[in-house]
N, C-alpha and C positions, 0 to 999 in steps of 0.2 A: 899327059902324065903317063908315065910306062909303071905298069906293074911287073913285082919280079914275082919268079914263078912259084913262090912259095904262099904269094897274096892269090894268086890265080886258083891254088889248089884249096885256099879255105872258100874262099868265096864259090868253088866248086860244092864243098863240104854243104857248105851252109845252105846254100841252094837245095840241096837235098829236102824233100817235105818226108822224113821217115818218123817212125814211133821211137828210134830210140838216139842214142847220143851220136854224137859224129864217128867214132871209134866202136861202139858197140853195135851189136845185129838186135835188130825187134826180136820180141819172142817164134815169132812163126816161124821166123828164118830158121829157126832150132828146129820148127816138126816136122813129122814123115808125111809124105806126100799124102797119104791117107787120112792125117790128121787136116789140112790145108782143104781139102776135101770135104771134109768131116765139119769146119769153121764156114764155110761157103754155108752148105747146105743148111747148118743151123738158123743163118741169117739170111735165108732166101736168095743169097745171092748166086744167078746164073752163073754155070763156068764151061766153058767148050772142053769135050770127050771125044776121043782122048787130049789132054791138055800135059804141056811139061809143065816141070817145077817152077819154071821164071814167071812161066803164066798165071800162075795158083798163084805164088808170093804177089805179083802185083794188082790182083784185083784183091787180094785182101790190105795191101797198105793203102788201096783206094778207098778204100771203106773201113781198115781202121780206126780212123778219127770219131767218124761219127757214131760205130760201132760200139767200139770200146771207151777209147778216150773222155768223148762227151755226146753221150748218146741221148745229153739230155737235147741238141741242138734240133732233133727229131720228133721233140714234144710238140704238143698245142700249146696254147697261152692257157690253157685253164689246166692242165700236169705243172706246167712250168710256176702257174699262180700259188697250186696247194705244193709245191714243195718251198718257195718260199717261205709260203706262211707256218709250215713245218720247223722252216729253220727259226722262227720267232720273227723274222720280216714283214712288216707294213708295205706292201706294195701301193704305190701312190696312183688315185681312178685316172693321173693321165699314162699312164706308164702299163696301167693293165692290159692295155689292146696290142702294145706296139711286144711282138716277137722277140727284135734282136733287143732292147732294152731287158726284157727278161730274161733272155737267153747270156747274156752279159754278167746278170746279178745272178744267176745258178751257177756259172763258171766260177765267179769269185767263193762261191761256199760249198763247189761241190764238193765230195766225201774223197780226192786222190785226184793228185797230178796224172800228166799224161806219163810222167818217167816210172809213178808210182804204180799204173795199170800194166805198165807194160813187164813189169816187174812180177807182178801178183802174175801172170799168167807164167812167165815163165818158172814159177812156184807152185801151182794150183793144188799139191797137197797142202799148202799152207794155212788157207784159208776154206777149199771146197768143202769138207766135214763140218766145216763148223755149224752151219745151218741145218744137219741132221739130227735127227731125233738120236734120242741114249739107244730103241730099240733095234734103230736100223745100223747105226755105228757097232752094236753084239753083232747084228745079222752078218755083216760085213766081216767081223772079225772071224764069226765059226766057215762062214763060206772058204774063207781061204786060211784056215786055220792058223790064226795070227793070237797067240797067246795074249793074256794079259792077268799081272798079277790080283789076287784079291787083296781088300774087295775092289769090283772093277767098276769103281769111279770113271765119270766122262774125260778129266781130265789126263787119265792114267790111259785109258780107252784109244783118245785121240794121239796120242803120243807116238801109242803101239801102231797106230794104222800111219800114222805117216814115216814112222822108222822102215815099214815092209810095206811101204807103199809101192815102189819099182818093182821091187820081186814081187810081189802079187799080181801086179800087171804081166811080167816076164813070164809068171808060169800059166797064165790063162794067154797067152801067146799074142799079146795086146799093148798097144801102143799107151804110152802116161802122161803124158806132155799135154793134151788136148785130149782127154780120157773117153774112150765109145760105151757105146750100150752095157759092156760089163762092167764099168763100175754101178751099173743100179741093178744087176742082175734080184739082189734080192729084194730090191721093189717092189711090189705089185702096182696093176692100176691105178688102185684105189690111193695108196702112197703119193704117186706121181700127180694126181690130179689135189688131192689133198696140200701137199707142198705148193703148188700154184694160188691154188685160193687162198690160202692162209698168207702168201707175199703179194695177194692183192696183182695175181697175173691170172690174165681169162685162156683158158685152154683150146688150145687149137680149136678149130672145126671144119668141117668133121673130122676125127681122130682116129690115131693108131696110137700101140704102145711106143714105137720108135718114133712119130712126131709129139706125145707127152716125153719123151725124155730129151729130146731136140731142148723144146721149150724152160724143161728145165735144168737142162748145161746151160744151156744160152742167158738165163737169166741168173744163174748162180751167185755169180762176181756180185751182181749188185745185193743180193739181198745177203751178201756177205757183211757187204759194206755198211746196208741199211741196221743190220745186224750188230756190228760193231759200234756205228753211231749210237746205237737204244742205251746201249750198256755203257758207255762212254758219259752219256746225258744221265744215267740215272747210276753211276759214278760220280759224275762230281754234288749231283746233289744230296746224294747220303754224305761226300764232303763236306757240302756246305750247312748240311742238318747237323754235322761231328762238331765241326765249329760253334754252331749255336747253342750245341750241349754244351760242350767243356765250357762255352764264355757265363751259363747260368750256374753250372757248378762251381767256378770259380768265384761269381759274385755271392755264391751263399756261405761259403768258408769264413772262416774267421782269418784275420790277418797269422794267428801260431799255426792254424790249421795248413795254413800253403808253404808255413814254413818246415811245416811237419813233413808235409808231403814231397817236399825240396830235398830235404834233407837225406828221406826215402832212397830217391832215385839219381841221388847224385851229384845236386846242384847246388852250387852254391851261390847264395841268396844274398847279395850287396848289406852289409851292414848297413841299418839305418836308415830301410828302404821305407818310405809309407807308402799308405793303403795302393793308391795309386799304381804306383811302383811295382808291387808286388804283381799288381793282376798284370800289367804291362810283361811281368817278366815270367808269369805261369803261362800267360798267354803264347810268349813265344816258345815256352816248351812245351806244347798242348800233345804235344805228341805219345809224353811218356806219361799223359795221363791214363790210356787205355790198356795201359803194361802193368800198371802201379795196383799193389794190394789195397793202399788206401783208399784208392778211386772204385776199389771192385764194382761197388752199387752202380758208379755212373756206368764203368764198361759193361756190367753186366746189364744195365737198360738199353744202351747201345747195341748189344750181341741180342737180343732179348728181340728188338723192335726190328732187325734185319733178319733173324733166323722167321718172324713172324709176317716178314714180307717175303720173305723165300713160299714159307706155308702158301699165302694168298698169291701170291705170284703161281704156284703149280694150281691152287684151286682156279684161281681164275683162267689158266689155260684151258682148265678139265669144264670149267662153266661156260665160258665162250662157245668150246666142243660143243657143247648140249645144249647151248642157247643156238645155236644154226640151225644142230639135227633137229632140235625142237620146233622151229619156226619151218624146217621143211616137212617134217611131218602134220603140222598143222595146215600148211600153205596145201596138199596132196590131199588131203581128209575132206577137200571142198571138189577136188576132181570130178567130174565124170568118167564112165567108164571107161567110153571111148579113149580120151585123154590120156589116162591109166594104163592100157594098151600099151598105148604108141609110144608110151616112153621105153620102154619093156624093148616095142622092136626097134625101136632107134638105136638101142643099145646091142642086139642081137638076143635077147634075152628072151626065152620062152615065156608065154605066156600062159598061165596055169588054165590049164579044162577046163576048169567051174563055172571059170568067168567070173566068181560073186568080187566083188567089191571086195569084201574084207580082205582077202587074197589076193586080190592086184595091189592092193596096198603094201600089204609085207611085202610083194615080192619086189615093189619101186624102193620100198624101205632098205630092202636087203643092196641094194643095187645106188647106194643116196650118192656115192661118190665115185661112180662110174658113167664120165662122160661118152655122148653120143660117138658113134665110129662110124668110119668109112659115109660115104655116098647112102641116102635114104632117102623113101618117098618124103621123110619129115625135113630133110634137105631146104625143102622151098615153105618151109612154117609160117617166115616170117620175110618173105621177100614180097617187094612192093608187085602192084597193078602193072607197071611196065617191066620190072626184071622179070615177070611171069611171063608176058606176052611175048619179049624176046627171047626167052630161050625157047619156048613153045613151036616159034617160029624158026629157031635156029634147027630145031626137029622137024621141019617139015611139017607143024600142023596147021592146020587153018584157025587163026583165032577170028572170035566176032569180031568187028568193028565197032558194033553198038556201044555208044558209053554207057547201055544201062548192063552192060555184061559185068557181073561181081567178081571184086574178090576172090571169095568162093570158091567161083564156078570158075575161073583159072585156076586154083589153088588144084580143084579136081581134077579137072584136065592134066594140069602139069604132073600132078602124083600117079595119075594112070598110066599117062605114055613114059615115064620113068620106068615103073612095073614093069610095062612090056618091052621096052629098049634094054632093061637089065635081064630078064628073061632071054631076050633073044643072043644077047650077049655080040661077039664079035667086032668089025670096026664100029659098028652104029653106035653100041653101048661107050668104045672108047670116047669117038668123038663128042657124046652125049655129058660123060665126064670131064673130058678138057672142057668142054663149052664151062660147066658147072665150078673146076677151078678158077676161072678165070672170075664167072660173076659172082661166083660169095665174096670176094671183095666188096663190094659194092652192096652185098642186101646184110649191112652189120645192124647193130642195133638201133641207130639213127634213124634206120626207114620208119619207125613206128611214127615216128615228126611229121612223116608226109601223108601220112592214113586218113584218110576221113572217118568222123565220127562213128559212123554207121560198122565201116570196116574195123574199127577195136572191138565194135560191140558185139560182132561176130565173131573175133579173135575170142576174145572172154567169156564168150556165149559155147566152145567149143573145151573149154574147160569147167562148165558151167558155175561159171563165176556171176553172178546178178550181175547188172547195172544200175544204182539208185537212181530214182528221180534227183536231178539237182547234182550233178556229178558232173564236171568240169571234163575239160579235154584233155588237159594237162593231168589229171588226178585218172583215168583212162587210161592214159599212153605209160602213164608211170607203173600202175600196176599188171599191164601188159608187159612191159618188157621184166619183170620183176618174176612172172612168172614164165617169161620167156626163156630167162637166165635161169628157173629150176628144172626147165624142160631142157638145155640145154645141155647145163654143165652140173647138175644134180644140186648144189647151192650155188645162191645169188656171190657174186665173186667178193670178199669181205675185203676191200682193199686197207693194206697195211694191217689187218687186224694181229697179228704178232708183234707188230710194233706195237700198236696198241697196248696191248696187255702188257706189254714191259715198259711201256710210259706208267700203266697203272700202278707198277709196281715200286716206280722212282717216288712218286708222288703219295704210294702210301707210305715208303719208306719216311717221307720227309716229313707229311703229318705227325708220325705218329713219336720224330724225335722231338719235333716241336712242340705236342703235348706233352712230352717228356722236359723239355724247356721249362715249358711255362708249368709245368708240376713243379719243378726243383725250384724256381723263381718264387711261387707261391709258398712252398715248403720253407723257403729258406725265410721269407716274408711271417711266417706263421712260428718261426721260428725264434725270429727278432722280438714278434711282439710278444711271447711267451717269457724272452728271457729279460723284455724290460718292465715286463710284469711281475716277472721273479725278482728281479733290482728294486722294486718297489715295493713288494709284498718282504722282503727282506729288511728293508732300511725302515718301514713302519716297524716290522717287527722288532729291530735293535732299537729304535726311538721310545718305541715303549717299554723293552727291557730296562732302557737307560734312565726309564721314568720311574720304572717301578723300584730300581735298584736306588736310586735317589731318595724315593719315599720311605725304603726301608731303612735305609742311614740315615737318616731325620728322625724317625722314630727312635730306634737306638739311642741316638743321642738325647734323645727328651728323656728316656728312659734311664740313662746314666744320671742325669742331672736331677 
C-alpha cells in the first residue's frame, strides 16, 4: 500500500509525544532560556552547563508528562488511595495494591486535561494569586505600586495585579512566563513555609529561602486546582441546599400564595393549574425566587445562613491557625533544654544567655514557622544505624564494628566530625556535603520503621519525652516522628488542611439550609394545623350562632302568639 505524502506528514505529526496540539508550541517553548532553567531546577531535574535551548526544551518535554500533566503517575498507592477516596470513590481491597489500576482511576477524575495544563502555564497570572492570602496580594500591589480602587476588595485586588502583571515584571527587569524569586519578594520565611504546610507540602530539607520558594512555584498549579475543586464542591452544595429551600417554601404556600408570587415576577401561571401543577411550575422557576420581594424571608435565610458560613468559614481559618500554634506550643513546653537549643541552632538562631527554659521557649515560639536551613550537626537527627556508619566512613572515620555500638554514640560521632569538617571548611567540608545531599534521600521519615525499640526510647529520651510502661512500638515510632516533624519544619505538616476548612465550610453551609428546610416544613406544618383549628373553631362557632339565633326566632314566635 503506498502512502501519499500528505498521510506520511500527519503520521509524522502524530508520532510526535509533545504537550501541546499538532499546530501549536507547549508552553516552554514560549520561555526564556533562563526560565527553562529556572523549570529544571524546580523539579530536580539535572541539565548540562552550559546547555542550548533545544537541550533545555527537551529534557523538559521528557519530563513534562509526569511533571505537569499527571504528576499523579509519581504517587504511591496510598497518595493515589486518599485522593480517590477524596473524590467520594470506593476503592475496591483487590484494586488497592495494584498501581496502574489506580493510577488509571485518578486519570479519569483528575482536576485538568493535559491541553488544560499546558494552557494554565502558559497563563500563570491567571490562576498563581489565587492561592494568596488578601495580605500578601496588598503586599504585592504597594511593592510595585499597582493601584487599586476602594474599598480594595480581593476580587478588585486580583484583577489589578494581573492587568500590571508583565509591567511589573518588565520593571523589576524579570522574566513572567515562569516567574523567579521576585514575584515573592515580599514573602518572608515564615510566609513561604506557612503556605506549604497549610497545602499539605513538607519543606525542603535542609533549606534556603530560594529552595522554599522553588517548592512553592513548583507546587502552585496544583494547589490552584485543589483550590478550585474546594469551591466548586461547596458551590454546588449550597446549590443543592437552594433547592431544598425553595422545594420547602414552596410546599408551605398556599396554592393563591404561588399565584401571588407568579404574578410578581412575571409568570404567567396556566389557568386551571392544580396543587400539583403549580409546585411543578414554581419549581422550574426557583430561580426568581431569591429576587422576589415576597420570597424576602426565604432569600433573606438563604443570605443569612451563607454570610454566617462566610463568618465561620474565616473563624475557622483563624481556629485552625491556633489550634496548630497551640498543639505546638504544647508539644515544646515538654522539651528539654538541650532540645530547646538545638532547634534555635538548626535554625541559625541565637540562643538567649540565660539559658532558663522559660526563654528557650519564647524564643522556639517566636521562630514556630521557621524551618531548619542549610547543613547542621542536627542534619543526621533522625538518620538510621547504617546511614550513620556510611557516611562516618565516607569521612574517613573509623567506626566500631561492635553491634553493641548505639545509636547514640554514632549520632555523636557523626555531629562532631561534622563540627569539625565545617570548621575546617575547604574541599573536605564540600565533599562532606555532596556526600550528605545525596544520603538525606534515604534517611526521610520512614527510617523511624527500622529503629529498635531501645533506639526511639532514646530518640524521645532526648526531648525528654517519658515512655510508659505498656507503650507499643507502633504508638513509639508515631510520636517520634510527630515530634520529629516539629523539630523539623516547626509544625507537623497538616496535609490539605485548607481544603479542610473550606469542606467545613460547604457542609455548614448545607446544615444549616437544611435546618432552614426543615424550620419552614415544620412552620408551614404548624401552620396548617393552626388554620384547621381555626376552620373548626370557626364552624363550631357559626353552629352555634345558628342555634342560638334559631332559639331566639322560636321564642319570638311563642311570644307573638
Amino acid at each position: 500500500m503506498k502512502l501519499s505524502w500528505s498521510s506520511i506528514v500527519l503520521l509524522g505529526l502524530a508520532s510526535q509525544a509533545t504537550a501541546s496540539s499538532w499546530f501549536g508550541k507547549a508552553a516552554y517553548n514560549k520561555w526564556h532560556e533562563t526560565e527553562l532553567e529556572r523549570w529544571l531546577s524546580d523539579n530536580n531535574i539535572p541539565y548540562p552547563t552550559p546547555a542550548d535551548r533545544k537541550d533545555l526544551e527537551n529534557l523538559i518535554k521528557q519530563n513534562w508528562q509526569s511533571k505537569v500533566a499527571s504528576p499523579y503517575a509519581d504517587w504511591d498507592t496510598a497518595q493515589l488511595n486518599a485522593y480517590l477516596q477524596s473524590k467520594g470513590k470506593q476503592v475496591q481491597e483487590s484494586a488497592q495494591g495494584s498501581k496502574e489500576s489506580l493510577v488509571t482511576q485518578v486519570k479519569g477524575l483528575w482536576y485538568e486535561t493535559e491541553e488544560q495544563a499546558d494552557a494554565a502555564w502558559s497563563n500563570v497570572k491567571d490562576w498563581i494569586f489565587d492561592s494568596w492570602s488578601d495580605s500578601q496580594l496588598k503586599s504585592f500591589c504597594d511593592k510595585h505600586g499597582i493601584t487599586t480602587p476602594p474599598p480594595r476588595k480581593r476580587d478588585t485586588i486580583i484583577a489589578a495585579i494581573r492587568a500590571n502583571y508583565e509591567s511589573a515584571a518588565k520593571k523589576c527587569g524579570e522574566t513572567a512566563a515562569y516567574p523567579g524569586n521576585w514575584l515573592y519578594e515580599t514573602w518572608t520565611e515564615s510566609d513561604l513555609k506557612e503556605f506549604l504546610d497549610s497545602h499539605g507540602i513538607p519543606a525542603p530539607q535542609p533549606t534556603t529561602r530560594d529552595k522554599l520558594i522553588a517548592a512553592v512555584r513548583r507546587h502552585s498549579r496544583l494547589a490552584s486546582l485543589k483550590l478550585q475543586d474546594t469551591i466548586a464542591s461547596a458551590s454546588a452544595s449550597a446549590d443543592s441546599a437552594k433547592e431544598s429551600l425553595s422545594d420547602a417554601v414552596f410546599e408551605a404556600w398556599s396554592d393563591s400564595k404561588i399565584k401571588e408570587w407568579a404574578d410578581k415576577n412575571g409568570l404567567k401561571v396556566p389557568q386551571g393549574s392544580k396543587r400539583n401543577e403549580l409546585l411543578a411550575f414554581a419549581r422550574k422557576h426557583r430561580a426568581a425566587l431569591y429576587g422576589d420581594t415576597v420570597s424576602a424571608s426565604a432569600a433573606s435565610a438563604f443570605g443569612a445562613a451563607t454570610s454566617s458560613a462566610g463568618n465561620q468559614y474565616a473563624k475557622a481559618t483563624d481556629n485552625a491557625q491556633l489550634l496548630a500554634q497551640d498543639a505546638f506550643n504544647t508539644a515544646i513546653g515538654t522539651w528539654s533544654t538541650s532540645r530547646l537549643k538545638a532547634y534555635l541552632d538548626a535554625r541559625g538562631v541565637p540562643v538567649p544567655q540565660s539559658g532558663k527554659k522559660d526563654e528557650l521557649i519564647a524564643a522556639v515560639r517566636l521562630h514556630s514557622h521557621k524551618a531548619a536551613s542549610g547543613w547542621t550537626a542536627w542534619t543526621f537527627d533522625t538518620w538510621t544505624t547504617e546511614n550513620l556508619k556510611r557516611w562516618l566512613t565516607s569521612q574517613g572515620v573509623k567506626v566500631s564494628k561492635k553491634s553493641e555500638a548505639s545509636r547514640q554514640e554514632l549520632l555523636k560521632q557523626a555531629q562532631d566530625t561534622y563540627s569539625t569538617v565545617s570548621k575546617a571548611g575547604g574541599t573536605r567540608y564540600a565533599s562532606a556535603t555532596a556526600y550528605l545531599a545525596q544520603a538525606t534521600a534515604a534517611a526521610k521519615d520512614t527510617t523511624f520503621d527500622t529503629w529498635s525499640d531501645s533506639d526511639v526510647k532514646a530518640y524521645l529520651d532526648t526531648y525528654g519525652v517519658p515512655v510508659y510502661q505498656g507503650s507499643t512500638s507502633n504508638e513509639m515510632r508515631a510520636k517520634a516522628r510527630n515530634l520529629s516533624n516539629y523539630f523539623r519544619y516547626g509544625t507537623t505538616t497538616p496535609s490539605g488542611t485548607l481544603f479542610a476548612k473550606m469542606k467545613f465550610t460547604a457542609q455548614w453551609v448545607l446544615k444549616q439550609l437544611r435546618i432552614g428546610a426543615d424550620s419552614t416544613r415544620q412552620e408551614a406544618a404548624y401552620q396548617g394545623e393552626k388554620a384547621a383549628d381555626y376552620a373548626k373553631e370557626q364552624a363550631t362557632k357559626a353552629k352555634n350562632r345558628a342555634g342560638e339565633a334559631a332559639q331566639r326566632a322560636g321564642d319570638r314566635v311563642k311570644e307573638e302568639l
